[in-house]
C-alpha positions in Angstrom: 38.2 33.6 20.3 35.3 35.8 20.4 33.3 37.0 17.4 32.0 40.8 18.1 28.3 41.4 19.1 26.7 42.2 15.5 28.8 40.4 13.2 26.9 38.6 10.1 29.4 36.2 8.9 27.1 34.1 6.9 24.3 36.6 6.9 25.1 39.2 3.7 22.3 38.2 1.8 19.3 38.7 4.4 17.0 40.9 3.0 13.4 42.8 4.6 10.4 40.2 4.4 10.6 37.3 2.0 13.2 38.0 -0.9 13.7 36.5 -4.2 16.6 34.0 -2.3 13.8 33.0 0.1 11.5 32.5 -3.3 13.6 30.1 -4.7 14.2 27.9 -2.1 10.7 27.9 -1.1 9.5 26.6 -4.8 12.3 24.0 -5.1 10.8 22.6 -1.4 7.1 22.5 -2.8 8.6 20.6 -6.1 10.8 18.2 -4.2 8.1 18.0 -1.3 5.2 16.8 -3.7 7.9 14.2 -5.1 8.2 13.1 -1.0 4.9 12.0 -0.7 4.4 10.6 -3.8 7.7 8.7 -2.9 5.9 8.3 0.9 2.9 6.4 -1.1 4.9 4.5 -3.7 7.1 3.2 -1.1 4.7 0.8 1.2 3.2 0.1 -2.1 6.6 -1.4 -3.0 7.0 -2.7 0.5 3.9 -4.4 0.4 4.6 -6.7 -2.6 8.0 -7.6 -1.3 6.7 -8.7 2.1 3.7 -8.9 4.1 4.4 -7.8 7.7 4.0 -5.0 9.4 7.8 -4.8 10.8 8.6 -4.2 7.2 6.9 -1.0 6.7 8.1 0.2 10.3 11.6 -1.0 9.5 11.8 0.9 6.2 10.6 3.8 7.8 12.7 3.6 11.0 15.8 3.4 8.7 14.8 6.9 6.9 14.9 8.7 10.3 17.7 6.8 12.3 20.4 8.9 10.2 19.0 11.8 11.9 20.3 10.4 15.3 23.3 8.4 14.3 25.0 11.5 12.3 23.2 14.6 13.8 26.5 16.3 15.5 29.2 15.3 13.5 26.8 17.1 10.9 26.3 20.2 12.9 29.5 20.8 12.5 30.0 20.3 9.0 27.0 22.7 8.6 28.9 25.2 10.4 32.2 24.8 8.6 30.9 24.2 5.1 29.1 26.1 2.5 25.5 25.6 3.1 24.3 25.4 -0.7 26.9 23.0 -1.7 26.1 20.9 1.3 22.2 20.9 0.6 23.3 20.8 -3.4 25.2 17.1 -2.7 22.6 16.3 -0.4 19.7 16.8 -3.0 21.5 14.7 -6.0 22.2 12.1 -3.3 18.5 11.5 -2.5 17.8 12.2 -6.3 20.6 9.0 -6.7 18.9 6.7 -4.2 15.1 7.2 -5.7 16.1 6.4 -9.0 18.3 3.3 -7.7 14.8 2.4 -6.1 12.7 3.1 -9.3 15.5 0.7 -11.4 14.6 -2.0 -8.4 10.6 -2.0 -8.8 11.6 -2.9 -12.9 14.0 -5.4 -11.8 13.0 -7.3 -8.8 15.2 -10.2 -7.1 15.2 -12.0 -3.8 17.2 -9.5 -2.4 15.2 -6.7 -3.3 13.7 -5.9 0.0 17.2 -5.8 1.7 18.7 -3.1 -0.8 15.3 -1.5 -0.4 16.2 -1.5 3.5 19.9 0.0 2.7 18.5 3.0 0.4 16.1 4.0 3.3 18.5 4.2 4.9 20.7 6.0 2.5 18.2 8.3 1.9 17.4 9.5 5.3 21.0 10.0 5.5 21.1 12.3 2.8 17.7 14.1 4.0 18.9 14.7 7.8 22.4 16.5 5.8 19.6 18.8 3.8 16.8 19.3 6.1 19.3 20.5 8.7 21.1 22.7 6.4 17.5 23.9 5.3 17.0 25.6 8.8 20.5 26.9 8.8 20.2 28.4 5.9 16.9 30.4 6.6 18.2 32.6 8.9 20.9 33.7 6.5 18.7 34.8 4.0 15.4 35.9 6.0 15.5 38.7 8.8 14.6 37.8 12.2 11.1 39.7 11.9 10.1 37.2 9.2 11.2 33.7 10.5 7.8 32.7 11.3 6.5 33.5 8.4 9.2 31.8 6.3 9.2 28.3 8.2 4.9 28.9 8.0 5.7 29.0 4.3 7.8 25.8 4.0 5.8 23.6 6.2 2.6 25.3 4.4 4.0 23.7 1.1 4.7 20.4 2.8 1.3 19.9 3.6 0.0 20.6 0.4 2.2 18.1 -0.8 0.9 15.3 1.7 -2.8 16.1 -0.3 -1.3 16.3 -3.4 1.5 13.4 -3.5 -0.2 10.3 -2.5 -2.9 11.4 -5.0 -0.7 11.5 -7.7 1.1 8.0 -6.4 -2.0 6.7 -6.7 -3.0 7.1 -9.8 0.5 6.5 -11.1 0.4 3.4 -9.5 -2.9 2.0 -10.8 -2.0 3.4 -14.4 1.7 2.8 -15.0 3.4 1.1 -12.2 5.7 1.8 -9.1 8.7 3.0 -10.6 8.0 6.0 -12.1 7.2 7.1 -8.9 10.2 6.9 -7.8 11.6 8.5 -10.5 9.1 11.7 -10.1 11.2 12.0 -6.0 14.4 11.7 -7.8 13.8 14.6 -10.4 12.1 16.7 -7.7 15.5 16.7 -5.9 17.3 17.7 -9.0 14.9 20.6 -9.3 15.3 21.2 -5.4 19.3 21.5 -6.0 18.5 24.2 -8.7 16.5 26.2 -6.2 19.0 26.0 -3.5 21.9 27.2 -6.3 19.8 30.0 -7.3 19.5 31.1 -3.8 23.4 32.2 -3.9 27.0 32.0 -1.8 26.3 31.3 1.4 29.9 31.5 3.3 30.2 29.0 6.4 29.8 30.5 9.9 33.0 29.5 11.3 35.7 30.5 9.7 39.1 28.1 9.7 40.4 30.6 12.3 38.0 30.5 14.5 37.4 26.6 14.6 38.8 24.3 17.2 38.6 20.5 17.8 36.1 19.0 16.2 34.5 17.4 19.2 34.7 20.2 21.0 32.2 22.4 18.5 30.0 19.6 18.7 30.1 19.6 22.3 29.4 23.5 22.4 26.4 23.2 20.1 25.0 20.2 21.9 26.1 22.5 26.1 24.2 25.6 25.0 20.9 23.7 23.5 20.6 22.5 27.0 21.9 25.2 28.6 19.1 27.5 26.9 15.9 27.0 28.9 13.4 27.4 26.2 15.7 25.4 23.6 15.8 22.5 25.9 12.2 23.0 26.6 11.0 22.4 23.2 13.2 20.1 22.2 12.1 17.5 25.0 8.9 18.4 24.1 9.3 17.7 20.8 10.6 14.3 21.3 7.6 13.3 22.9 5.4 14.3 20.2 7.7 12.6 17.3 7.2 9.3 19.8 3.6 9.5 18.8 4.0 10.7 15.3 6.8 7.8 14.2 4.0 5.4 16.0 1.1 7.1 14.0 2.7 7.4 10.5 4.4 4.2 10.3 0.8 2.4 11.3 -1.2 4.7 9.7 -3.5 1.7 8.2 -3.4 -0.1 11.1 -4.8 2.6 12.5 -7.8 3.2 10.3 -8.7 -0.7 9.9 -8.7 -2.0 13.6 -9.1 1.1 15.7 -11.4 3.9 13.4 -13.0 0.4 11.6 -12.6 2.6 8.0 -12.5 0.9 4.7 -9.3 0.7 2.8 -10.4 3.2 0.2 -11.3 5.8 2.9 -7.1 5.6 3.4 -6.5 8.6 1.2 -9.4 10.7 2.3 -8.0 10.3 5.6 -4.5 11.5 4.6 -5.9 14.7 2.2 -7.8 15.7 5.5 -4.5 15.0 8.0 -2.7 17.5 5.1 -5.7 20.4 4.9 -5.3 20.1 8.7 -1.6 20.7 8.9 -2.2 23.3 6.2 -4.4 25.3 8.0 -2.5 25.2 11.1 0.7 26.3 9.1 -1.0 29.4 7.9 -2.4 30.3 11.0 1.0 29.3 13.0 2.4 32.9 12.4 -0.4 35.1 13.5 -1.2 32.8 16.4 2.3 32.9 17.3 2.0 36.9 17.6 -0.7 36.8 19.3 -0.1 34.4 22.2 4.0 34.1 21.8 5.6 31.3 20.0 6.0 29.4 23.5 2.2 29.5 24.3 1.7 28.4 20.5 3.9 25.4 20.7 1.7 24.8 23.3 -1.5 25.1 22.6 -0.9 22.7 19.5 0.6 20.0 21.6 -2.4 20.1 23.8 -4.4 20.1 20.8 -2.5 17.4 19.0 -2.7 15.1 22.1 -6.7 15.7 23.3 -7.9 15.4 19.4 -6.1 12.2 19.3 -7.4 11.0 22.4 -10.5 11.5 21.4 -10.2 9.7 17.8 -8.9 6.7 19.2 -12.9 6.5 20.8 -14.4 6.7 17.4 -15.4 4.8 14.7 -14.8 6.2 11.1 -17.1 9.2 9.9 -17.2 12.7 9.7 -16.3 13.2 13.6 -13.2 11.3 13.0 -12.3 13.3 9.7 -12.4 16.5 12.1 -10.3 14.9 14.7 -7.4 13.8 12.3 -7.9 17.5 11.4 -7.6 18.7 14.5 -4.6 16.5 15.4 -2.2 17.7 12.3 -3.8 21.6 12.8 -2.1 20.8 16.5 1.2 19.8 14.7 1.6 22.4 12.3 1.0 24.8 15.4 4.3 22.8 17.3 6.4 22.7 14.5 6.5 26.7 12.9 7.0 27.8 16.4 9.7 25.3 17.2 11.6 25.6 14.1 11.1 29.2 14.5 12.2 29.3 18.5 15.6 27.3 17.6 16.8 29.9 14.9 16.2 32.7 17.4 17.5 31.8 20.6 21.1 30.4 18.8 23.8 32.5 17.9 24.8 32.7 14.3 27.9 30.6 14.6 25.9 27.9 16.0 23.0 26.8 14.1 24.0 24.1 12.5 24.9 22.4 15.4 22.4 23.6 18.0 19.5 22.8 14.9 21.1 19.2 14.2 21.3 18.3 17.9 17.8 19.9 18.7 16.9 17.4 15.6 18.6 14.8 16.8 17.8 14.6 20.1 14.1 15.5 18.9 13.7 12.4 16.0 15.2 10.0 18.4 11.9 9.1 19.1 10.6 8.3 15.7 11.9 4.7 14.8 11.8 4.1 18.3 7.9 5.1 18.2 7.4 3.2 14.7 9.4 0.2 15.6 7.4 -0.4 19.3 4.2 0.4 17.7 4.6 -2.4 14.5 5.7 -4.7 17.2 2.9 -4.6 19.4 0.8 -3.8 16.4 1.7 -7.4 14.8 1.5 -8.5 18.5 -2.2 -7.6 18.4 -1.5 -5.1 21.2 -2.1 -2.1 19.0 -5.2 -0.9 20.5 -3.5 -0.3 23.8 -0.7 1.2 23.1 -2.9 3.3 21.0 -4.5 4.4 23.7 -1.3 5.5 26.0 -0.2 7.6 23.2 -2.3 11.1 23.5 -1.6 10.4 27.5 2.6 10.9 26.8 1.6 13.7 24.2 -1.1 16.1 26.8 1.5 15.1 29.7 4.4 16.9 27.4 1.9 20.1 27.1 1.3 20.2 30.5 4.9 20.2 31.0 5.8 22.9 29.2 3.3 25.2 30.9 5.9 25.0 33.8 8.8 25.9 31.7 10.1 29.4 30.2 8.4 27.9 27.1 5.1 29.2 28.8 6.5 32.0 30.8 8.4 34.1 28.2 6.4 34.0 25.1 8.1 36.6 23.1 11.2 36.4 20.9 14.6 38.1 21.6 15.2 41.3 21.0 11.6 41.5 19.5 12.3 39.0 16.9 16.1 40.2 16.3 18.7 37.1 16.5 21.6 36.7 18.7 24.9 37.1 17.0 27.4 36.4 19.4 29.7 33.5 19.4 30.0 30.3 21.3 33.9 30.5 22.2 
């Protein structure tokens, strides 16, 4: 059945610029955000006293992103047929329910703490992939095509403020009062996050129950026209690549620093506030450079830029050189991700974006346990240096790439930044 050209089922409450909807989803992010990295501190620190090897940390963090890839098109389609906000609203007291389970567990340890540490990772990322999916949904429906940049610069803005902010505050909490309040501060920052997402309003699903057929056939049709679109399959490839080398860099972050930059373990957090100013910086400047160039060429430039800064930091010892570099590198990132967030709610019809955005995620964050499981082996191997080194190659090859592609070619938006409406049937 075809859904006319201009029909907004899904889209009632978009409003010019950044409205109060947009508002209150953006504060709940920051708030549940800063409770992610305190959470992303706490929980090595945990890690670390149940076990000493490097698989461990990998393996905890593998399990947050696999549900990303193991759920990522049945979830499409839920998005699609499903009230957002009470999808994101479950989603958010889920992860609020698996951070306090973990906070109850660093107050009562047992020998099989580290396994039902394993199985709430897990839970968790299962809960996130449902929300963060849903997240870019749901932007489109309340932000007008004109302002998607700027939105999605907004939220990962926040997020990198957090990743300053957060392990700071894990860090002190740590030293001061112990692990588990820590995990208590993620699990009310979801509660809060659920607020925000309810104040944002009713948000009706996309597909309506006559216009839905099998269910493995809308997940097909999401997953046919992301690779059908040129510049969707583009950047998605392109973005696995890069999340190869981020799940290998963030999952052996320390390793990193100790046998490769030669830094001190209290330089740790220094090194993470400057990886966050970075991203920062390259989140505010994402929209403007997106305007100026397209967001194609931007995407690209910060891939480049993500890929040559980390080449050159893996040939430096720690200093102020090397703070500039890890700058450089999560600039590069923020510079990939507005534009590629941003490029995947534009070129996908309305009816569609929960499953084109859950299989562009899935397909994209494939990479990252596969990235953090190889590099912890190799890393406990005593191979890390190496594969260290092969890293910025796949990431400045990926660039190159897209250069070749429409990605490069056609750096505007559609219909100067309106969205595409049609249907998939």
């Amino acid at each position: 059945m075809d859904v006319p050209l201009g029909t907004r089922r899904g889209r009632h409450r978009i409003v010019r610029g950044l409205g109060g909807p947009f508002r209150a989803l953006w504060w709940g992010q920051a708030v549940s955000q800063i409770g992610d990295y305190v959470a992303y501190t706490t929980l090595p620190l945990f890690v670390l006293q149940l076990g000493d090897s490097t698989f461990d940390f990998a393996l905890t963090y593998a399990l947050e992103s696999l549900p990303v890839v193991l759920f990522g098109l049945v979830g499409g389609v839920l998005l699609d047929r499903l009230p957002l906000r009470s999808v994101m609203i479950l989603a958010d007291i889920g992860r609020a329910a698996t951070f306090f389970g973990l906070g109850y567990l660093a107050l009562n340890p047992s020998p099989t703490t580290l396994a039902t540490v394993f199985v709430l990772a897990f839970l968790s990322g299962t809960f996130s992939a449902a929300f963060q999916n849903g997240l870019y949904a749901l932007i489109p429906s309340i932000v007008d095509g004109d302002h998607l940049a700027v939105a999605n610069s907004r939220i990962a803005m926040s997020q990198q403020v957090a990743l300053v902010v957060g392990p700071a505050i894990a860090g002190a909490m740590a030293a001061t009062i112990g692990l588990a309040p820590g995990f208590a501060v993620n699990g009310l920052s979801f509660l809060v996050s659920a607020l925000s997402v309810w104040m944002v309003g009713s948000i009706p699903p996309r597909v309506a129950r006559d216009q839905r057929s099998r269910f493995l056939e809308e997940a097909a049709h999401g997953l046919r026209f992301l690779w059908s679109e040129p510049r969707l399959r583009a950047s998605t490839l392109a973005a696995a690549a890069a999340n190869a080398a981020v799940g290998f860099i963030e999952s052996t972050l320390a390793v990193l620093a100790t046998d490769v930059l030669a830094a001190e373990e209290s330089s740790f957090g220094l090194m993470l506030a400057v990886l966050g100013l970075g991203g920062i910086v390259g989140a505010a400047l994402a929209p403007r450079v997106g305007r100026l160039i397209g967001l194609g060429r931007s995407m690209t430039v910060g891939l480049l830029l993500f890929g040559l800064s980390f080449w050159a930091l893996i040939h430096q010892t720690f200093g102020l050189s090397a703070l500039f570099l890890l700058f450089a590198m999560f600039l590069g990132i923020s510079l990939v991700n507005v534009p590629l967030v941003t490029i995947r709610q534009s070129y996908t019809p309305t009816a569609m974006l929960g499953r084109v955005i859950t299989a562009a995620r899935t397909i994209g964050w494939s990479t990252l346990p596969l990235g953090s499981l190889v590099g912890a082996a190799l890393a406990d191997a005593n191979s890390y240096p190496s594969v260290a080194q092969f890293t910025p190659v796949v990431l400045i090859a990926a660039a190159l790439w897209l250069i070749l592609t429409p990605i490069w070619s056609d750096t505007g938006t559609p219909c100067h930044g309106r969205r595409f409406a049609t249907s998939d049937r």
